[in-house]
C-alpha positions as CSV (number, residue, x, y, z in Angstrom):
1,X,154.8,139.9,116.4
2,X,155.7,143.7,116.6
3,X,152.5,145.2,116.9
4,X,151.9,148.0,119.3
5,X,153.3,152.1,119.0
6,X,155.6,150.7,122.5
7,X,157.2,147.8,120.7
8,X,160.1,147.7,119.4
9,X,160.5,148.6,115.8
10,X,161.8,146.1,112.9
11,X,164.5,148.4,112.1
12,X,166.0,148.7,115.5
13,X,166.5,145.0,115.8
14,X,170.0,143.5,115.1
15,X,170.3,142.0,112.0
16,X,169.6,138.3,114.0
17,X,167.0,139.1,115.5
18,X,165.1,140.5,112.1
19,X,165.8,137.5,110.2
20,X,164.5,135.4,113.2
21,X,161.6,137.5,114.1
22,X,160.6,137.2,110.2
23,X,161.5,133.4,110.1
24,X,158.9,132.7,113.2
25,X,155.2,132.2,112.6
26,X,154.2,135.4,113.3
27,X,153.5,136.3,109.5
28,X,154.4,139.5,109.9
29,X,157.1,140.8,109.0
30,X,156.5,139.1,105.7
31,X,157.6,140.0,102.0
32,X,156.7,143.6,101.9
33,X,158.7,144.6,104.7
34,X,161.9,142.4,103.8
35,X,161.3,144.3,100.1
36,X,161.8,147.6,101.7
37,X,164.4,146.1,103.8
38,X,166.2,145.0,100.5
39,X,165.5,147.9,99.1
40,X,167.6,149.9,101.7
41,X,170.4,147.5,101.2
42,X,170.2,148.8,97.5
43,X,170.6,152.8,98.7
44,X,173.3,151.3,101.2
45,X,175.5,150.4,98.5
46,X,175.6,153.1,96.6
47,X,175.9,155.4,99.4
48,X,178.7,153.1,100.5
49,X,180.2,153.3,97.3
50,X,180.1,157.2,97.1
51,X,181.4,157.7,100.1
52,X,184.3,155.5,99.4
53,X,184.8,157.3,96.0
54,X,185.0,160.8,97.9
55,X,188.1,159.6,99.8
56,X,189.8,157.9,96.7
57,X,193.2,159.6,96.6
58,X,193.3,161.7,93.3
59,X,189.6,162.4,93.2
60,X,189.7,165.3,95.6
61,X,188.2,167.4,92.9
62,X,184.8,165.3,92.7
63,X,185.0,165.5,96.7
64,X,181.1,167.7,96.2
65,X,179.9,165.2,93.6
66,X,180.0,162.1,95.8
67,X,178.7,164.2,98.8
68,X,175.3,164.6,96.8
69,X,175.0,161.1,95.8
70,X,175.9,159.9,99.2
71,X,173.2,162.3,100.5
72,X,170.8,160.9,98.2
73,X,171.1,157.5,99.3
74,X,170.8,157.6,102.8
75,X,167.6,159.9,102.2
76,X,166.6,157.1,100.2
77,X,167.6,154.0,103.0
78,X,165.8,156.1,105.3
79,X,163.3,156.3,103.6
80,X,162.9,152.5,102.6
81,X,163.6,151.6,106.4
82,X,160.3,153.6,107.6
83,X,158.5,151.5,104.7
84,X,159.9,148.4,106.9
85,X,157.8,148.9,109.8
86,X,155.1,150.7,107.9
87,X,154.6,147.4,106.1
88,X,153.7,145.5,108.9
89,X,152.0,148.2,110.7
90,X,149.9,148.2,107.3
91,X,149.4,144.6,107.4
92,X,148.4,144.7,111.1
93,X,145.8,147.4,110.0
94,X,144.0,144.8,107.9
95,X,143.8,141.9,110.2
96,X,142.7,144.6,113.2
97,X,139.6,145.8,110.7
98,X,139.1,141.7,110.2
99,X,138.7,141.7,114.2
100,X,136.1,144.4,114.6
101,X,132.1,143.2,115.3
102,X,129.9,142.3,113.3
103,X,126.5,141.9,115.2
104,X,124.5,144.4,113.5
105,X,124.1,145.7,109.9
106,X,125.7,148.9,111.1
107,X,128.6,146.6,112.5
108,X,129.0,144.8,109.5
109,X,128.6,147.9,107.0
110,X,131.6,149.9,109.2
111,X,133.6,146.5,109.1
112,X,133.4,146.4,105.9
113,X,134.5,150.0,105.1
114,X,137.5,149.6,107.6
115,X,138.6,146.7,105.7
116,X,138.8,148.0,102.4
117,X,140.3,151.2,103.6
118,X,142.9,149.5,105.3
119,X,143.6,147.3,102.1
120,X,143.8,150.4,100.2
121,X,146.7,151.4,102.6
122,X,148.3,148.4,102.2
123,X,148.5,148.6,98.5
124,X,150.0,152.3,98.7
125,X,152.4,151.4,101.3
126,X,154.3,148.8,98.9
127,X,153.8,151.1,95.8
128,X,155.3,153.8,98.0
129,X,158.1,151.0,98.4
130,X,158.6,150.0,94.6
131,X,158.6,153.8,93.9
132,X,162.3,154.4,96.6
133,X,163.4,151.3,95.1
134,X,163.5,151.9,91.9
135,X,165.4,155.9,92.5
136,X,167.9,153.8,93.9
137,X,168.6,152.6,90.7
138,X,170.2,156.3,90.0
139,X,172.6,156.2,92.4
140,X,173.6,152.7,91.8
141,X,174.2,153.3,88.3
142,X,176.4,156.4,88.7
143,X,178.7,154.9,90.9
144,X,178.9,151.6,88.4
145,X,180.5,154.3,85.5
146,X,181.4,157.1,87.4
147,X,182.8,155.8,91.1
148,X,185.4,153.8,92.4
149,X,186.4,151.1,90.0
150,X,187.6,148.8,93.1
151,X,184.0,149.2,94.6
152,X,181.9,148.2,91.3
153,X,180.5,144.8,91.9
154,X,179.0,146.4,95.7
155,X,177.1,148.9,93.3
156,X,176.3,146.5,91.0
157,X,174.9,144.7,93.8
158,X,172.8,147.3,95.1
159,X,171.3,147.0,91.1
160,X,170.5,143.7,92.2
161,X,168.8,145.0,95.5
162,X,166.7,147.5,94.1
163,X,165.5,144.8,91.3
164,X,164.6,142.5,94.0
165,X,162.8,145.4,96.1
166,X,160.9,146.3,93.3
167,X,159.8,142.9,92.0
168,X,158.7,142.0,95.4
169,X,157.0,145.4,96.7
170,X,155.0,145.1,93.3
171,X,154.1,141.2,94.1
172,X,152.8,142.4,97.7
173,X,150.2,145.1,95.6
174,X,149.1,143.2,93.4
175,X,147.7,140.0,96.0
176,X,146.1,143.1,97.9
177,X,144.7,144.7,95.2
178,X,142.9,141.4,94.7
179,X,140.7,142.5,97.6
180,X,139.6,146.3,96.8
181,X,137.1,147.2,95.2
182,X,137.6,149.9,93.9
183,X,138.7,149.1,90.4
184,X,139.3,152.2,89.0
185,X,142.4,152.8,91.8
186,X,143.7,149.0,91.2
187,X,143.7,149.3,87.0
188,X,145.9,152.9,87.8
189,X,148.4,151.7,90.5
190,X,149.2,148.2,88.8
191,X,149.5,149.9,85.5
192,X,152.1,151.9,87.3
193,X,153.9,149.5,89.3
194,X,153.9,147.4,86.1
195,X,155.6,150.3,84.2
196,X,158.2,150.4,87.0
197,X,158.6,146.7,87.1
198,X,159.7,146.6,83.4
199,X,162.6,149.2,83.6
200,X,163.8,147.7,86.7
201,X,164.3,144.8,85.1
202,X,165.9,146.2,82.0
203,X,167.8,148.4,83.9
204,X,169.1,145.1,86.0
205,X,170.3,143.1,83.1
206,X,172.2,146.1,81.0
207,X,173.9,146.8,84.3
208,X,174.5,143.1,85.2
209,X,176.1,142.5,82.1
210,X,178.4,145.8,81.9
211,X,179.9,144.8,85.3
212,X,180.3,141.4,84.5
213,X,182.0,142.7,81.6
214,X,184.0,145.4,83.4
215,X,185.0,142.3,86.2
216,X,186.5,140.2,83.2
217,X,188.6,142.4,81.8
């Protein structure tokens, strides 16, 4: 497992190597990180797609309003590839506060604080992860109506992405939040991730449908 500030990061492995070091039974990286993985897929897209709809010949004109949108997405992928690693690094936070003594009440009373603080963390980092996810959901939805009709369905995919991003960043707080407790911060960050949840999946199913629609034609 990629633990230490001298290892190598997630992100920097090749595409084989993440989805082996993930399938191994180290159990980290686990779903958060691959969320925020899938979430950059999502800003990938549509950045993709921008980009492409900036050199489309006869669009010269909208040359700037790609530009912005592409520079929005790879703020956003960047972004959701630092939540990657921070994932796991939050994760590993947790199981190093599990690890530290507990001989003495003072032991067991600093323990104790270290754990909850670091499950605290681990519920903001995936919030953190649902909250990039769902912005791509901007981007991806300008370039389904505005960019290049040839390059629809890879937007329409990246709706897909940030759906799956979301849904699964906002499983990953809520089994952590089972652990806090404080209630107070649990009852306001799950009320907001739910929030978040719920347009992402409307959002996913008008889209789905209008390029479906668009695809038939």
């Amino acid at each position: 497992m990629i633990e230490d500030s001298n290892s190598k990061k997630l992100i920097d492995l090749t595409c084989k190597g993440f989805a082996d070091e993930t399938a191994s039974e180290s159990p980290a990286p686990g779903g958060g990180s691959i969320s925020a993985y899938v979430g950059s897929l999502s800003a990938a897209l549509a950045t993709m797609v921008a980009n492409l709809s900036s050199h489309k010949p006869g669009w010269d004109d909208r040359w700037e309003e790609f530009s912005k949108i592409a520079e929005k997405g790879q703020a956003l992928k960047d972004e959701l590839l630092r939540l990657v690693d921070e994932d796991t690094n939050s994760f590993n936070k947790i199981m190093d506060a599990f690890g530290l003594p507990k001989k003495t009440e003072e032991d067991k009373a600093r323990r104790t604080e270290a754990i909850q603080a670091a499950t605290k963390y681990a519920i903001e980092v995936p919030f953190q992860t649902l909250q990039r996810s769902f912005d791509c959901f901007e981007i991806c939805k300008q370039m389904v109506e505005t960019g290049n009709p040839n390059s629809v369905t890879d937007a329409a995919v990246g709706i897909l992405c940030a759906r799956t991003a979301c849904i699964g960043a906002f499983m990953n707080m809520k089994i952590n939040c089972g652990s806090l407790t404080d209630k107070a911060f649990v009852d306001d960050i799950l009320a907001k991730g739910q929030a978040l949840v719920d347009k992402a999946n409307e959002i996913e199913r008008e889209y789905t449908a209008k390029v479906m629609e668009m695809i038939s034609k």
